[in-house]
Legacy VTK file of the C-alpha trace (Angstrom):
# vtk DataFile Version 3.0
C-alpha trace
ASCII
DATASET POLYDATA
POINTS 245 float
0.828 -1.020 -11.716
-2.319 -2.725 -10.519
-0.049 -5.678 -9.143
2.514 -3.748 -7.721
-0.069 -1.659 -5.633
-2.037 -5.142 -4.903
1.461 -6.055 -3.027
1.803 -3.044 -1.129
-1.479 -2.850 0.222
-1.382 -6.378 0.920
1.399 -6.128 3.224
-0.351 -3.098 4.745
-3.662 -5.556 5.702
-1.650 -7.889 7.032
0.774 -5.791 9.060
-2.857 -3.885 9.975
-4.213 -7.327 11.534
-1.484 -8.550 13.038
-0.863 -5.142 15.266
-4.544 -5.166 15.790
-4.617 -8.643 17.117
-1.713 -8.279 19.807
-2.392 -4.441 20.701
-6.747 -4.498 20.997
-7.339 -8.311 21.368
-9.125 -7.494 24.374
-12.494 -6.572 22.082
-14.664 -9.254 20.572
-14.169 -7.831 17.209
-10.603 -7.824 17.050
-9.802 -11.349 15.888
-12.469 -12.430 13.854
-12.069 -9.082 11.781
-8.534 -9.805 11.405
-8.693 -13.199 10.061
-11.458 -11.749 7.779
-9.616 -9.248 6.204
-6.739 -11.572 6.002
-8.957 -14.230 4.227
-10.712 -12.394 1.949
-7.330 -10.636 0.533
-5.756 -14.031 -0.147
-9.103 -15.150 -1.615
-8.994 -12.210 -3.871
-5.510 -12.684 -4.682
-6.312 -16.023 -5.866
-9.247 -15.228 -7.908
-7.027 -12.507 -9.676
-4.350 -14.814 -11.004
-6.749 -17.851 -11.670
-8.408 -15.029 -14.114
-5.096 -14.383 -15.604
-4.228 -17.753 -15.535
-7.192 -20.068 -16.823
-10.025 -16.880 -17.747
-12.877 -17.367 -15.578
-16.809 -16.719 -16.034
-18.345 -13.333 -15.876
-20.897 -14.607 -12.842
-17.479 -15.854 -11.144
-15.404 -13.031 -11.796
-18.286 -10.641 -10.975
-17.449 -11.886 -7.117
-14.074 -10.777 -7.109
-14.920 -7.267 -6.369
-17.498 -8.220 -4.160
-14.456 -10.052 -1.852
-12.489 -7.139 -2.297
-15.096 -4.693 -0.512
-15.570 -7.416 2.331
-11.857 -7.557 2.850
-11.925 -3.610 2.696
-14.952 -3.218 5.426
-13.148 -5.624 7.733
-9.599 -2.886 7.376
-12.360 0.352 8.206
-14.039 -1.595 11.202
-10.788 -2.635 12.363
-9.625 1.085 12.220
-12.335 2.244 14.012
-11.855 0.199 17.239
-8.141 0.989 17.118
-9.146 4.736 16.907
-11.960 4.000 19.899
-14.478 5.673 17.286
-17.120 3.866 19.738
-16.233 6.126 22.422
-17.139 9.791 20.584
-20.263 8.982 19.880
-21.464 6.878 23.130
-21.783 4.028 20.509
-21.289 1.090 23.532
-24.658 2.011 25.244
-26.646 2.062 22.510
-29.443 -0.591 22.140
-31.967 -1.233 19.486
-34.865 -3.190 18.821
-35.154 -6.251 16.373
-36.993 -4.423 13.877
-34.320 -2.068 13.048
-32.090 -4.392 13.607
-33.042 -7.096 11.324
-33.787 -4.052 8.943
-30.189 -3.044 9.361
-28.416 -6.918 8.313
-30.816 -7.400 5.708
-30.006 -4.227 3.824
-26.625 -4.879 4.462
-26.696 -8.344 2.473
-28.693 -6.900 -0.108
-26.460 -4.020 -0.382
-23.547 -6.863 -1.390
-26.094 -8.427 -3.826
-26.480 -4.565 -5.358
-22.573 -4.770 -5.422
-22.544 -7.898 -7.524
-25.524 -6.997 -9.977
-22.944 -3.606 -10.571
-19.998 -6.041 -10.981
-21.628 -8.227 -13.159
-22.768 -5.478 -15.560
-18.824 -4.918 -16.043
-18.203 -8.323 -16.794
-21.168 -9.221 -18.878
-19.981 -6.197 -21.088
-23.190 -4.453 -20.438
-22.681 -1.383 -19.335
-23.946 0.647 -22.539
-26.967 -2.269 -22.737
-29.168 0.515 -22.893
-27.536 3.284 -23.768
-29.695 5.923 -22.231
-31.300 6.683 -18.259
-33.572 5.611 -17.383
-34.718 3.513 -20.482
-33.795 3.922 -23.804
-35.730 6.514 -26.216
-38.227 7.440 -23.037
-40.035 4.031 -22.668
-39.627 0.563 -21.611
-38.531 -2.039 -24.231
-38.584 -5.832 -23.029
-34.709 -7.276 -22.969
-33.758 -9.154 -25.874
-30.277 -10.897 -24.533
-28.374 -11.262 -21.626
-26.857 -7.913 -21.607
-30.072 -6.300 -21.456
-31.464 -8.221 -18.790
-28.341 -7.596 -16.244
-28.371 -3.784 -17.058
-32.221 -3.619 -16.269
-31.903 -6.135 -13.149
-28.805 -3.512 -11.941
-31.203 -0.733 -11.675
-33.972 -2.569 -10.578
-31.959 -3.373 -7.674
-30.353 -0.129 -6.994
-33.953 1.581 -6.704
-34.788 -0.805 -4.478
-31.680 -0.183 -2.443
-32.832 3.793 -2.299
-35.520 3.457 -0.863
-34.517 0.541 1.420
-32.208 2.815 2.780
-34.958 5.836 3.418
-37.055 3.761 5.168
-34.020 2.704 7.395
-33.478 6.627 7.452
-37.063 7.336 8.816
-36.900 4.844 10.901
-33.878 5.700 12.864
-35.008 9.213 12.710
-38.516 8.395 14.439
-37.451 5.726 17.273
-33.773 6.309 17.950
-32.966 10.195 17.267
-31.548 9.916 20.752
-28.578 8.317 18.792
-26.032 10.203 16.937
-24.000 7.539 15.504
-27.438 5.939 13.989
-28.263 9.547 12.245
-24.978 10.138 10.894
-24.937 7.006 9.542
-27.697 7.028 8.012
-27.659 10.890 6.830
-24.585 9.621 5.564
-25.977 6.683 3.637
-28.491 8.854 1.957
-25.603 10.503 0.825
-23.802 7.856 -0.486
-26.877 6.557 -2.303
-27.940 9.636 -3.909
-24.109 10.029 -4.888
-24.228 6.574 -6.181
-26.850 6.870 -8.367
-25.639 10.193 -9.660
-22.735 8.648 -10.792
-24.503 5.233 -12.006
-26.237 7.997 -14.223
-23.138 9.960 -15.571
-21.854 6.312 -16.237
-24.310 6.050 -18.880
-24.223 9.588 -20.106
-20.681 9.624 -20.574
-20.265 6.608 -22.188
-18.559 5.079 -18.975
-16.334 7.520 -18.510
-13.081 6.321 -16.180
-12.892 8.539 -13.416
-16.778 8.494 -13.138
-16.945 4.789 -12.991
-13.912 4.620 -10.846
-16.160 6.674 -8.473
-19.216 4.599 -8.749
-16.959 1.840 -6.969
-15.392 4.002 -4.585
-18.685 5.412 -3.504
-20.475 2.256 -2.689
-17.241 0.814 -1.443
-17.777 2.976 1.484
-21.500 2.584 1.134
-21.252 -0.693 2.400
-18.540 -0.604 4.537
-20.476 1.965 6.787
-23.420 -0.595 6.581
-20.981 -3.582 8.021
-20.492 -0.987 10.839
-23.573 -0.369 11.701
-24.032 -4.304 11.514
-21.367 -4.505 13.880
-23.496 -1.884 16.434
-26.496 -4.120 16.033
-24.615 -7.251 17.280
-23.499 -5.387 20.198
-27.065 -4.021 21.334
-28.463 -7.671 23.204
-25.016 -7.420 25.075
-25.408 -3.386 26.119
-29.123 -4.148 26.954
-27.688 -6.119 29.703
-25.107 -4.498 30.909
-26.739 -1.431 31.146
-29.828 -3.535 33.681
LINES 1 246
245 0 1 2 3 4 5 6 7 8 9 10 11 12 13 14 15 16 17 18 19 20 21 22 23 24 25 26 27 28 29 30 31 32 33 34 35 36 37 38 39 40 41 42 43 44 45 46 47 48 49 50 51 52 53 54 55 56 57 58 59 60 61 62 63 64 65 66 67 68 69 70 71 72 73 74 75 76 77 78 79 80 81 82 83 84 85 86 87 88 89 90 91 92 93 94 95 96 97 98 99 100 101 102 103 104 105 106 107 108 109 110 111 112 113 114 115 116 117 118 119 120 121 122 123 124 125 126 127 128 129 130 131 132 133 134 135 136 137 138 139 140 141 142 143 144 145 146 147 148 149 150 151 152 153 154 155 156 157 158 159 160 161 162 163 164 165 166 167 168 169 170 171 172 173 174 175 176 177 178 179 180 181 182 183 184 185 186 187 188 189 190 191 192 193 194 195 196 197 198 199 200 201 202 203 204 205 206 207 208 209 210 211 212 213 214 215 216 217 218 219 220 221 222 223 224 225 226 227 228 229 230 231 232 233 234 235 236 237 238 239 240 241 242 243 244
């Protein structure tokens, strides 16, 4: 099942970037997007059948979903300038400073790094490492092997990543509430997040049940992809600036 949907979808991304590259070549975006989401779905591809093929290390294979979410945030951006998205919300005026833009990459690599600590919990097997939330019977207990160490570093990193993203939240609030796409974004980050621990959380509870882990990917699938959008706003802003003069 998993390969026969892999093949559809492929020939959906590459039917998407083709289209996209003869009908909206005319934006900056267009082509390296294209080639990106191209890329990254036969690097993926390859990475699946080595696995199959010749097994592969749990730090290695913990990449492969990474590349899968980078292929998938180059499809949504590349949706969103077909569907002028841009245009609704006055998007191709909007400049920002280098404080909330360097804020804004940042937290979008680290983000990705969050991704891969997640992944890597999967394949380290170490998803009931410690059984309980947030620490096992109520209190801290140092890590005694590998397991331990990745499930601890995993929610290290994802606290980190909350409250990355409410600073990024206040600040967008207090020097750019003039923009709509930046609140929405980042209301709907919050979102996201909060949803993304929530479900980190049932993970545990229910003894990783499927259809809550299933959503813990989803969810922070489109976590990130909204954060390559707004990476893609931030790249535009030196251009707008001067324009707009």
């Amino acid at each position: 099942m998993h390969r026969l949907t892999t093949g559809i979808s492929s020939i959906f991304v590459i039917v998407l970037a083709i289209l996209a590259w003869i009908y909206i070549k005319d934006r900056r975006e267009t082509k390296p997007l294209a080639i990106i989401a191209v890329a990254f779905l036969v690097l993926q591809a390859f990475m699946g059948a080595a696995a199959v093929m010749w097994g592969q290390n749990p730090y290695i294979m913990a990449l492969h979903f990474g590349i899968s979410i980078i292929c998938y945030a180059a499809i949504v951006l590349l949706c969103l300038l077909i569907f002028e998205v841009d245009n609704k919300f006055d998007a191709r005026n909007m400049v920002i400073g280098k404080k909330l833009k360097v804020n804004i990459y940042l937290l979008t690599i680290y983000t990705y790094l969050s991704v891969y600590t997640g992944a890597l919990v999967r394949h380290e097997k170490a998803s009931l490492a410690v059984p309980a939330w947030p620490f096992e019977n109520g209190k801290f207990v140092m890590p005694t092997n590998v397991q331990d160490y990745v499930q601890y570093l995993h929610r290290l990193a994802a606290l980190i990543l909350v409250v990355w993203i409410l600073y990024v939240t206040w600040i967008v609030f207090r020097e750019y509430s003039h923009y709509r796409v930046l609140k929405y974004a980042m209301v709907l980050e919050i979102i996201f997040v909060a949803a993304q621990a929530f479900t980190g959380i049932m993970s545990v509870v229910t003894n990783v049940n499927l259809y809550v882990a299933l959503a813990h990917s989803l969810i922070i699938t489109m976590m990130f992809a909204l954060m390559t959008y707004l990476c893609l706003l931030a790249s535009r802003s030196k251009q707008n600036r001067l324009r707009i003069r």
